[in-house]
C-alpha positions as CSV (number, residue, x, y, z in Angstrom):
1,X,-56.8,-27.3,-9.3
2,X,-55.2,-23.9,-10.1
3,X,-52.4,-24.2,-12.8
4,X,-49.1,-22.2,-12.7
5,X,-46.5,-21.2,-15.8
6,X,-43.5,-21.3,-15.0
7,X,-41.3,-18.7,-15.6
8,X,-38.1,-18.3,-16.9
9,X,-35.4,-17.2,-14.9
10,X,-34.7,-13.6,-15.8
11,X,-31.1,-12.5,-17.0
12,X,-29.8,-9.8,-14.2
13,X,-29.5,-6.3,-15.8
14,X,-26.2,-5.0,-17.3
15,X,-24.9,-2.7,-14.5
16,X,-23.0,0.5,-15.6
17,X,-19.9,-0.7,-14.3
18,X,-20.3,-4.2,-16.5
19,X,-20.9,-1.8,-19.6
20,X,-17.5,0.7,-18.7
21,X,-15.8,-2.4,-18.5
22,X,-16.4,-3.5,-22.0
23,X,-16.4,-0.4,-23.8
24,X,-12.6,-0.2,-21.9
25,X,-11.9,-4.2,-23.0
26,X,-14.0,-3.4,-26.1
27,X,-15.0,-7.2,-26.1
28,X,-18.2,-8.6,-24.4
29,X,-16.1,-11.2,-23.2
30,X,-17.7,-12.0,-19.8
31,X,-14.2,-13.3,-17.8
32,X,-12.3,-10.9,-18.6
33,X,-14.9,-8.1,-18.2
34,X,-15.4,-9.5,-14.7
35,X,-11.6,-9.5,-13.6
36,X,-11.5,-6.0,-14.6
37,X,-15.0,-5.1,-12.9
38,X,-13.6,-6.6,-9.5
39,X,-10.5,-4.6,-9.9
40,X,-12.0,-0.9,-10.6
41,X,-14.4,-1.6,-8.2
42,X,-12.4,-2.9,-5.6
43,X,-12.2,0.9,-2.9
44,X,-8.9,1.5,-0.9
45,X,-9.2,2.4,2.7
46,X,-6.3,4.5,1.8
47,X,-4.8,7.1,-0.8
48,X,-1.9,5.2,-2.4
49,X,0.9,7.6,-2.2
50,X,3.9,8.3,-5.2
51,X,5.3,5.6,-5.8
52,X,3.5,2.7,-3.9
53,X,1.8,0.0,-6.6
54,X,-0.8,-2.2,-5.4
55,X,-0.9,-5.9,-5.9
56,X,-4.3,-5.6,-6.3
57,X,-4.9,-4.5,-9.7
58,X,-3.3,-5.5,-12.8
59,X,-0.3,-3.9,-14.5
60,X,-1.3,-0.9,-16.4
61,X,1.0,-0.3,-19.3
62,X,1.3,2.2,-22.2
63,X,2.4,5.4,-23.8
64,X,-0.2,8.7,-23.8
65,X,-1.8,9.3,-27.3
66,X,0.9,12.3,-28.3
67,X,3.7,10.2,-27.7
68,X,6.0,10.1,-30.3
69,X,7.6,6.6,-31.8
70,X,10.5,6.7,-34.5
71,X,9.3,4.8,-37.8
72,X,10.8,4.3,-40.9
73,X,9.1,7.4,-41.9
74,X,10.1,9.6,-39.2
75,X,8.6,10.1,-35.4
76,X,4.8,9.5,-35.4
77,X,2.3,10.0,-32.7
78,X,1.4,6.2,-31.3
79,X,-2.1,7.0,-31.6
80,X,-1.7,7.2,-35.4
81,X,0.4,3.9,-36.2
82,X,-1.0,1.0,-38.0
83,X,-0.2,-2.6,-38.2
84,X,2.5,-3.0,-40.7
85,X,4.2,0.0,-39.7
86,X,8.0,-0.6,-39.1
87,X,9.3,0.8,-35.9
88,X,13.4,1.3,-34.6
89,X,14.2,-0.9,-31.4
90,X,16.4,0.6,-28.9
91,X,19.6,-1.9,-30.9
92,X,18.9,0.1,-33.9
93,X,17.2,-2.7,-36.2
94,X,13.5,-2.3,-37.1
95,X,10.6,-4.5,-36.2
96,X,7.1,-4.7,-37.5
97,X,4.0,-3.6,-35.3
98,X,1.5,-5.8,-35.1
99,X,-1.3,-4.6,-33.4
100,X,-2.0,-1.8,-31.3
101,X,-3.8,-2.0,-28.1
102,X,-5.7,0.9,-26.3
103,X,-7.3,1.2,-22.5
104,X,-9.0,4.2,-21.5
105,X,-9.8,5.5,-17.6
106,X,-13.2,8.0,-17.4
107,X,-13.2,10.1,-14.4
108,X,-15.1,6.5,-12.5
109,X,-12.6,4.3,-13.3
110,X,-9.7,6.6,-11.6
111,X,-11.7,7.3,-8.8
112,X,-11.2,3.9,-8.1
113,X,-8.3,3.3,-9.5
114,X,-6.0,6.2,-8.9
115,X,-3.2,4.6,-9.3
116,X,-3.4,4.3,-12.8
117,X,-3.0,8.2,-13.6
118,X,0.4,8.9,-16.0
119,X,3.5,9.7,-14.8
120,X,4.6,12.6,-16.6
121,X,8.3,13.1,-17.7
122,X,10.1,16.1,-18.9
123,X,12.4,16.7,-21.8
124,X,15.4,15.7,-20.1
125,X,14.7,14.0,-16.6
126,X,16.3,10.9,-17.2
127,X,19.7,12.3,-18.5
128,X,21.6,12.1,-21.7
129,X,18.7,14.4,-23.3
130,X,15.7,12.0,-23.0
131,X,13.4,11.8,-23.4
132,X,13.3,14.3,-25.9
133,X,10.3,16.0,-25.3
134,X,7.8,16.4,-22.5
135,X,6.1,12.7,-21.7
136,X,3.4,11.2,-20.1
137,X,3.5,7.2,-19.7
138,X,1.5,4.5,-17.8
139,X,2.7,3.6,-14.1
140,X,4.3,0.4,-15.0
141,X,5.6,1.0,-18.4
142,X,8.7,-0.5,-18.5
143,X,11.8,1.9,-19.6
144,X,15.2,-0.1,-20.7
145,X,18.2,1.4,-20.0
146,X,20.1,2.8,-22.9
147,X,23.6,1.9,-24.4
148,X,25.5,5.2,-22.4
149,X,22.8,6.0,-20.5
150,X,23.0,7.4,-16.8
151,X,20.4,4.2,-16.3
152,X,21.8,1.1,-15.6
153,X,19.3,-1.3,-15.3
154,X,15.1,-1.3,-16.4
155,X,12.8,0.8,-14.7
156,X,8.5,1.2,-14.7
157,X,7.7,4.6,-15.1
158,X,6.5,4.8,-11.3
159,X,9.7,4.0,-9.9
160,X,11.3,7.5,-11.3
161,X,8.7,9.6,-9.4
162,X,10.8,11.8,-7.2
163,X,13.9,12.7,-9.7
164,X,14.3,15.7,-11.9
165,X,10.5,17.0,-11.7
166,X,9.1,13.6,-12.6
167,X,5.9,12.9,-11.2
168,X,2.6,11.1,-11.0
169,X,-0.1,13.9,-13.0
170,X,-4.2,14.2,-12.4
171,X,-6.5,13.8,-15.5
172,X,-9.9,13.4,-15.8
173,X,-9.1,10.9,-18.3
174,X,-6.2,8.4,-18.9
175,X,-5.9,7.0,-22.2
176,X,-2.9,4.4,-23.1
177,X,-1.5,2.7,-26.2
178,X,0.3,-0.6,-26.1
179,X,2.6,-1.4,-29.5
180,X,2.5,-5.1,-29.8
181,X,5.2,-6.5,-32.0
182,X,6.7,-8.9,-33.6
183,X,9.8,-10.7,-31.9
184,X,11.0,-9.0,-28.8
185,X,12.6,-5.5,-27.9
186,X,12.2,-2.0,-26.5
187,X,11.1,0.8,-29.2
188,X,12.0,4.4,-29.0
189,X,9.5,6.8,-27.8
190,X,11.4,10.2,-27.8
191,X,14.3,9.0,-27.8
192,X,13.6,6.3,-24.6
193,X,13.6,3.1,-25.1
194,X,10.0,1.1,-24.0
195,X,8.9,-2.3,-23.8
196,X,6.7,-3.1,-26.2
197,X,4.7,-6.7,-26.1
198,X,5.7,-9.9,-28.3
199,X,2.6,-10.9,-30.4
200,X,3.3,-14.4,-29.3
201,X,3.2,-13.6,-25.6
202,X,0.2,-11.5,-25.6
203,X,-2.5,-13.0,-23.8
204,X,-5.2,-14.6,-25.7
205,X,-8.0,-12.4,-23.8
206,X,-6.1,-9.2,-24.9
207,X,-5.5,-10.4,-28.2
208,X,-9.2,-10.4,-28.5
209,X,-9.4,-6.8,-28.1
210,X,-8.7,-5.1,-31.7
């Protein structure tokens, strides 16, 4: 009688998207890797245009690396804070950062996920001299309205394509930084205030992500 071994089954291979995904999570986390594979890899029929957001993919928030934030030691690129720093809310008091959260888009990740290129606002586009200097934020960073401000209520960063030469900008790569906090409040990013995330709201997958 002829004997066979049985063999084990045989783990499938890593694809390329699988590794993107977790060097953009940077956990090997295999949920959450997997709800972000199925949304990058998820083709449109159709070119979104300006201002449309699709349901589809998740909310993609964050300043650009150059981005200035007002510390107690003066404006400082978000890319360089630390956790401990101390950064001015839009009411003027000061709150402590507690983390700081990045997500980067190759060139393979925007091709299916154009969407998620920056909106790019000039010194001045939303009145009253902000923001101060040339901007570039995530689609659906949030923007609070300002005590005086021509703005009277919130906005996401997609919804002002249109006004005052602000519009949605082609990179080859998109790089964001989230400021996670403690307590609640907008921060000021030249000059505008943006909503920054509560460390106790943050999900526990993101919180994962150092």
């Amino acid at each position: 009688m002829r004997s066979f071994t049985r063999l084990s089954p045989r783990s499938p291979r890593k694809t390329s998207e699988e590794s993107e995904c977790v060097r953009m999570t940077g956990t090997s986390d295999k949920s959450a890797t997997r709800r972000l594979l199925k949304c990058l890899t998820r083709r449109r029929t159709r070119p979104l245009d300006a201002t449309e957001v699709s349901p589809a993919r998740p909310q993609i928030a964050g300043l650009a690396p150059d981005v200035r934030v007002q510390t107690d030691f003066g404006p400082v690129p978000i890319s360089l804070l630390r956790p401990g720093d101390r950064l001015k809310s839009s009411d003027g008091s000061w709150i402590r950062l507690t983390a700081l959260r990045r997500f980067g888009f190759d060139a393979d990740c925007l091709e299916h996920v154009p969407e998620a290129q920056g909106i790019y606002f000039p010194a001045g586009s939303l009145g009253d001299g902000l923001p101060t200097s040339d901007v570039v934020l995530a689609p659906d960073q949030r923007i609070e309205p300002r005590r005086g401000s021509a703005m009277a209520a919130a906005r996401c960063a997609h919804e002002c394509v249109g006004q005052a030469g602000i519009r949605r900008i082609e990179q080859s790569e998109a790089v964001y930084f989230i400021p996670v906090c403690q307590g609640t409040g907008a921060v000021l990013a030249e000059g505008l205030p943006v909503g920054a995330l509560a460390a106790a709201d943050t999900p526990s997958d993101l919180r994962a992500v150092a």
